[in-house]
C-alpha positions in Angstrom: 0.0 0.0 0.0 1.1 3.4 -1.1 -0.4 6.2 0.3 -0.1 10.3 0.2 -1.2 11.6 3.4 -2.3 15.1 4.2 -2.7 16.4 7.4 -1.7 18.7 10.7 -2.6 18.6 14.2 -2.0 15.9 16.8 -5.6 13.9 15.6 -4.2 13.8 12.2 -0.8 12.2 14.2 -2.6 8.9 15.7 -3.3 8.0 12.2 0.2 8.8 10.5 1.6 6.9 13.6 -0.9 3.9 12.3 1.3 4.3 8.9 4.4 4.7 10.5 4.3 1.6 12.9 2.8 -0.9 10.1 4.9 -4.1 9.2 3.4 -4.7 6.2 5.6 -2.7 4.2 3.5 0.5 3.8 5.3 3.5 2.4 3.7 6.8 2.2 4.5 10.8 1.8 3.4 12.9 3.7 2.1 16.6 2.9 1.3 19.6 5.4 0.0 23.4 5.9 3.1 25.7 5.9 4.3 27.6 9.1 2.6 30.7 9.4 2.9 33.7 11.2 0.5 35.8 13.5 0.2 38.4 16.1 0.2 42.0 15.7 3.1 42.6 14.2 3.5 38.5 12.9 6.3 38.1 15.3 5.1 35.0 16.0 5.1 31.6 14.3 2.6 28.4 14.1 3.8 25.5 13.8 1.8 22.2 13.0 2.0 20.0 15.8 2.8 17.5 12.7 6.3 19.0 12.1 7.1 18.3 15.4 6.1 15.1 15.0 8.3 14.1 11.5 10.9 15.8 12.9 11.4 13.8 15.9 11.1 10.1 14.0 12.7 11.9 10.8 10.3 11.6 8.6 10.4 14.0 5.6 7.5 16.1 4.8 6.9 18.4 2.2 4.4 22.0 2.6 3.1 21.7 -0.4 2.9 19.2 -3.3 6.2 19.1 -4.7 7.8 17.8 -7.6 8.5 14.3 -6.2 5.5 13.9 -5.3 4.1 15.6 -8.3 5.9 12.8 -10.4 4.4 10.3 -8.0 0.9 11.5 -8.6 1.5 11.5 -12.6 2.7 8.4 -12.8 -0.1 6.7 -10.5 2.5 5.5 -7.9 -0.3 5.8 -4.9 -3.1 3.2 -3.9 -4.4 5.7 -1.1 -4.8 9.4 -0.7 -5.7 10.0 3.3 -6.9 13.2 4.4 -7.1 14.0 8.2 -7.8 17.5 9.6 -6.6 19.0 6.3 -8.2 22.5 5.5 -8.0 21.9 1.8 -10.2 20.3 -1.0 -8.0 17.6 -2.9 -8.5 18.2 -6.5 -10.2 15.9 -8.9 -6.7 15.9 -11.0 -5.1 14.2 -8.3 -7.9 11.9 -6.4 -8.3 10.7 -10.1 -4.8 9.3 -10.8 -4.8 7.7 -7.1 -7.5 4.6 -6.5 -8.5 5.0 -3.8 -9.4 8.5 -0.7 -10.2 8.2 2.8 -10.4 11.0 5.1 -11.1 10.3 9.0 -14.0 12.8 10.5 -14.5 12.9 14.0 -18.3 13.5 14.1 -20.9 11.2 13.4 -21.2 12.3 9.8 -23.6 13.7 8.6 -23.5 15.7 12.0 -20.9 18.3 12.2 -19.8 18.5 8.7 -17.0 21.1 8.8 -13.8 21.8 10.4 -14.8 22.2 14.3 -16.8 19.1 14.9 -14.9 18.9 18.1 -15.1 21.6 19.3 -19.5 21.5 18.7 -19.7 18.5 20.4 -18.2 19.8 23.5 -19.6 23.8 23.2 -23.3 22.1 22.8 -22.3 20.0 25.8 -24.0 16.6 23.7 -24.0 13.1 25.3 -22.3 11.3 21.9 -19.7 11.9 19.7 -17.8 9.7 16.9 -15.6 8.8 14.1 -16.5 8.3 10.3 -14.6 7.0 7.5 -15.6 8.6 4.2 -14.3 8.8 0.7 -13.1 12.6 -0.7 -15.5 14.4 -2.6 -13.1 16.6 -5.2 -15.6 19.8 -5.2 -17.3 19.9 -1.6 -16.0 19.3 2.0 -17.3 16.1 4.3 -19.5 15.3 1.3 -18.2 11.5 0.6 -19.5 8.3 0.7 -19.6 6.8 4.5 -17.6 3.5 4.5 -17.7 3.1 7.8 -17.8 4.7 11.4 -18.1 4.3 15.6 -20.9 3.3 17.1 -22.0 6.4 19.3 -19.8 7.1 22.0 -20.6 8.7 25.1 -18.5 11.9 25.5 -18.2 11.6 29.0 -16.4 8.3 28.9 -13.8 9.3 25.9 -12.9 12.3 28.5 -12.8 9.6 30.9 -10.4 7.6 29.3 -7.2 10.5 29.1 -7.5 12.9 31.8 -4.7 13.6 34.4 -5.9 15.9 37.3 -8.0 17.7 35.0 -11.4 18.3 35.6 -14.2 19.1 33.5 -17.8 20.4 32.7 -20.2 17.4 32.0 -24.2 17.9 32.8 -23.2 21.1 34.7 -21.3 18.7 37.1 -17.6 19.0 38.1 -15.9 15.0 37.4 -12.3 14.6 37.8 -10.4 11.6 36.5 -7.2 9.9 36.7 -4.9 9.0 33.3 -4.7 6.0 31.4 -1.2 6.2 29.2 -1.5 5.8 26.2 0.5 5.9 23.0 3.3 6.0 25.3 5.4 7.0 21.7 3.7 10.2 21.9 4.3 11.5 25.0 6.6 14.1 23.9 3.5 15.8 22.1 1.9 15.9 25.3 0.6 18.9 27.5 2.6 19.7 30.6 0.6 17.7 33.3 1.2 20.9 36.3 -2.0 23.2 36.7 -4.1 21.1 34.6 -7.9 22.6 34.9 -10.2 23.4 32.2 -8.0 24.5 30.3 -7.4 21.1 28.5 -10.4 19.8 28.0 -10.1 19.9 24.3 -7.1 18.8 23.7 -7.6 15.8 25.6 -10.4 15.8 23.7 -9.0 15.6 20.4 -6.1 13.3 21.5 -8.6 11.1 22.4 -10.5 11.0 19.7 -7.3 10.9 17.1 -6.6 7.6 19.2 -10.4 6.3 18.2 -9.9 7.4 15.0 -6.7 5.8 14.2 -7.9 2.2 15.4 -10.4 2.4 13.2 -7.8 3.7 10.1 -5.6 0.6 11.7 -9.1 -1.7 11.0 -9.6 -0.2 7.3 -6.2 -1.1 6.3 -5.6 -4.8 7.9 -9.6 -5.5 6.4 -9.2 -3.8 2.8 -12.1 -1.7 3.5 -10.6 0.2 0.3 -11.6 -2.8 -1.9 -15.1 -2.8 -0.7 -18.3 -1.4 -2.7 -20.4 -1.6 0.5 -21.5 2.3 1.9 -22.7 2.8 5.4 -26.3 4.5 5.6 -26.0 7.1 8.1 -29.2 7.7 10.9 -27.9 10.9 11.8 -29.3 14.7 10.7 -27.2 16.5 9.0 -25.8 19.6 10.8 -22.6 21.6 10.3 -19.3 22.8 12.7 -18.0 26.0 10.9 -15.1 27.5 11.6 -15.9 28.9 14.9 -15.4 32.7 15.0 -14.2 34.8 17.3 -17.6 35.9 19.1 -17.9 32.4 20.8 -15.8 32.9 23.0 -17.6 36.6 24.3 -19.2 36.1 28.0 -23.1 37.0 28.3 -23.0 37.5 32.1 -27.2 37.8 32.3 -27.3 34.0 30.5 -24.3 32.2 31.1 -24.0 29.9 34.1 -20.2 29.3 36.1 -20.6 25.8 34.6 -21.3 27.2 31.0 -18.2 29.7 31.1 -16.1 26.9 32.5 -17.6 24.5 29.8 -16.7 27.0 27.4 -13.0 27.9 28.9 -11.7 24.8 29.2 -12.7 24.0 25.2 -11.1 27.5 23.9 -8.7 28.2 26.4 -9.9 32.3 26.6 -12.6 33.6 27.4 -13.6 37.4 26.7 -15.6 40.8 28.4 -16.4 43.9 28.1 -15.5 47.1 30.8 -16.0 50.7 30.4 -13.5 53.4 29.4 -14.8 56.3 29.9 -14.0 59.2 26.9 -11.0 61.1 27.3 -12.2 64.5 25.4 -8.5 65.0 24.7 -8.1 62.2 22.4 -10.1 60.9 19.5 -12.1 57.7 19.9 -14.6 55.5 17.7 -17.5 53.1 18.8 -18.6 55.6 21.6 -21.5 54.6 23.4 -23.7 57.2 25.9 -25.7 56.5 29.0 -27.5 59.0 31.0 -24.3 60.6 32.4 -21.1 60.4 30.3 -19.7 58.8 27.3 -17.4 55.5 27.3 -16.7 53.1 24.8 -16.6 49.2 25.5 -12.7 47.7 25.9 -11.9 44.1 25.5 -10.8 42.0 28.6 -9.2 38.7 28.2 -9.2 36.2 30.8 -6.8 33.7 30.4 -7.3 31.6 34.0 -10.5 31.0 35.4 -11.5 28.3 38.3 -14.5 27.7 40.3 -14.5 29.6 43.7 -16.9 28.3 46.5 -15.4 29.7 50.0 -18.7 31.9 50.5 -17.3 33.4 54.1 -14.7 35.2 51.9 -17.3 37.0 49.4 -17.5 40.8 50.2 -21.2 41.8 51.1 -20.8 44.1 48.4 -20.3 41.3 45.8 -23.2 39.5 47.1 -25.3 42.2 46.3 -24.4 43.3 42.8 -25.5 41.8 39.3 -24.0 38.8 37.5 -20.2 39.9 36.0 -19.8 42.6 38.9 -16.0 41.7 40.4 -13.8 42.6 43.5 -10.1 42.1 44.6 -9.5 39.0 46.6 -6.0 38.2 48.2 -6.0 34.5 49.2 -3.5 33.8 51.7 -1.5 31.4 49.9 -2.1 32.1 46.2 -2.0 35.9 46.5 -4.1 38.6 44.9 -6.7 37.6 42.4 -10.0 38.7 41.1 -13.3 37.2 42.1 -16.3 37.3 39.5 -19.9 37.0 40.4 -21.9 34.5 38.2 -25.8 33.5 37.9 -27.1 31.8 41.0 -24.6 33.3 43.1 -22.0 31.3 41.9 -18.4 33.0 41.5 -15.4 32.5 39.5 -11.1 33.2 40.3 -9.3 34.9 37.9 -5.1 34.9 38.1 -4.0 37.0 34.5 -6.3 39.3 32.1 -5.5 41.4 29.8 -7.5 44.9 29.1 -7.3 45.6 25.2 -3.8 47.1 23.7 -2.1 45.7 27.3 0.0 42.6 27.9 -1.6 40.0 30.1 -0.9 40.8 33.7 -1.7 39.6 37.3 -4.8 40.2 38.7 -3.5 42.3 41.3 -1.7 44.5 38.7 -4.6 44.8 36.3 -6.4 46.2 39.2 -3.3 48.8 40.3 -4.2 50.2 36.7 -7.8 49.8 36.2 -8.8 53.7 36.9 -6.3 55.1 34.8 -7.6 53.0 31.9 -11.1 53.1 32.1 -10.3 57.1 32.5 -12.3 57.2 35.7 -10.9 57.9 39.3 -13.7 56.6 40.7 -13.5 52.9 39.1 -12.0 50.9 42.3 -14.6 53.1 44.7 -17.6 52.6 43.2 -18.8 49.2 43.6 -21.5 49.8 40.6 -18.1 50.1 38.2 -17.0 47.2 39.2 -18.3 45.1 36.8 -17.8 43.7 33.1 -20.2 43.9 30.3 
């Protein structure tokens, strides 16, 4: 068997490494996205976690389809084009010269067509999840035949099955679970295990899920699905996982629960808000809003740590009394300052590090320190009605 692969994150790896460890004399190429650069002034670089990967068993890797591979193509020399989290179409003038095309899904296909099933599954909180095996369509995304897939699996149990002192949002309900190993071959590709809360719920997540996925890439090749005619029938409604854009991640403070923005945090990692800044008649500002009194315009505040806080004898009467998203300084004896966040159903939140818009992420305690002189108002840290996100 011959195969071009294409693919990029660490789902992608668990079936390369199902390649990679075969003894039955499988060779195969393998083809990326390129590195790219972001931030504001694209100082920064992403890397695909599969680079990381072919680097450390040396296995070459091209960023786009190069001449070698080009020849390859031309002259038929593949029996399988595999696609797995790929964020390109494969053109008809290639998956015509190769035999046969696979691309592994994880999402119960037709459900979640798209490139974020994942990350659906676990922002609508649902009970099932899964893994299909279709053939590429040239011209449309997720649009193959189904050869075969997982029965439904219960989301809660694939959590279950790679978690190491991480805790996570299931039913509204706090669950904490101890690790399995596995793919022990991996484990340099793995999240540092200190601190782990929320936060990594989705990767685990997707690790998982790479590791159902690739047995079932492992049971396609050692059956010859690929020689098969028979097409799997799916039961489920088709629905779709866009590209999630950038508004998920906003907090609605009058709707969202603790266990929502939890939910939420530990799938993208940051969570965002609004606060006031009040106008500075000396400078020139856009998207000025007016209330009653004065004119402010709404700056973005990242929070990039978040944890559950339930030690009521150290709430503030004040905080007790104000509206879902109001906030006050707390200084916990061991861990130091920090900001506590009032929820729905007087339920509150920790926050270590935020970041007001146009600043670096700082400490709580610091992003307090120089709260009035950014929101332009003196009065900020006094007035218990100002203390509070949007």
């Amino acid at each position: 068997m011959r195969v071009l692969f294409f693919g990029s994150d660490t789902f992608s790896i668990r079936a390369l490494n199902v390649l990679r460890k075969n003894n039955k004399g499988y060779t195969f190429d393998i083809v990326t996205p390129e590195i790219k650069k972001y931030g504001r002034n694209l100082d920064k670089l992403s890397i695909p976690s599969i680079h990381t990967y072919c680097e450390h068993y040396e296995l070459p890797f091209a960023t786009e389809i190069d001449s070698k591979v080009r020849n390859k193509i031309n002259n038929c020399d593949y029996d399988l084009c595999c696609v797995v989290s790929y964020d390109a179409l494969i053109p008809n003038e290639i998956l015509s010269k190769i035999p046969y095309s696979l691309n592994i899904h994880p999402s119960l296909l037709p459900k979640y067509k798209g490139s974020s099933p994942l990350q659906y599954t676990l922002l609508n909180q649902d009970d099932e999840c899964g893994v299909t095996l279709q053939n590429l369509d040239p011209f449309r995304f997720d649009a193959g035949r189904i050869v075969t897939q997982t029965m439904p699996l219960k989301v809660e149990d694939v959590l279950a099955k790679n978690l190491t002192k991480l805790r996570y949002m299931f039913e509204g309900k706090v669950k904490t679970c101890a690790m399995q190993r596995q793919n022990a071959d991996l484990s340099f590709l793995s999240i540092p295990a200190e601190n782990r809360l929320y936060g990594d719920v989705f990767n685990v997540f997707k690790n998982e899920m790479g590791n159902i996925g690739s047995s079932l890439f492992h049971e396609y090749l050692n059956q010859e699905m690929f020689h098969t005619n028979v097409y799997v029938e799916s039961k489920y409604k088709k629905s779709w996982a866009r590209k999630l854009q950038k508004n998920v991640a906003q907090i609605n403070w009058e709707k969202f629960t603790r266990s929502t923005i939890l939910n939420n945090f530990g799938i993208l990692k940051k969570l965002y808000t609004f606060k006031k800044q009040y106008l500075n008649k000396s400078k020139k500002q856009n998207f000025v809003h007016s209330d009653k009194t004065s004119s402010f315009q709404l700056k973005r505040v990242i929070l990039s740590s978040l944890k559950e806080f339930n030690n009521p004898s150290k709430i503030p009467e004040a905080l007790r009394q104000a509206p879902p998203g109001s906030f006050a300084p707390y200084d916990d004896e061991i861990l130091g300052p920090r900001l506590l966040i009032k929820c729905l159903n007087d339920e509150y939140l920790v926050c270590e590090e935020l970041q007001f818009e146009s600043f670096q992420v700082e400490p709580a305690k610091k992003w307090i320190r120089n709260l009035n002189k950014r929101c332009n108002n003196k009065e900020t840290l006094r007035n218990s009605s100002e203390m509070r996100f949007e």
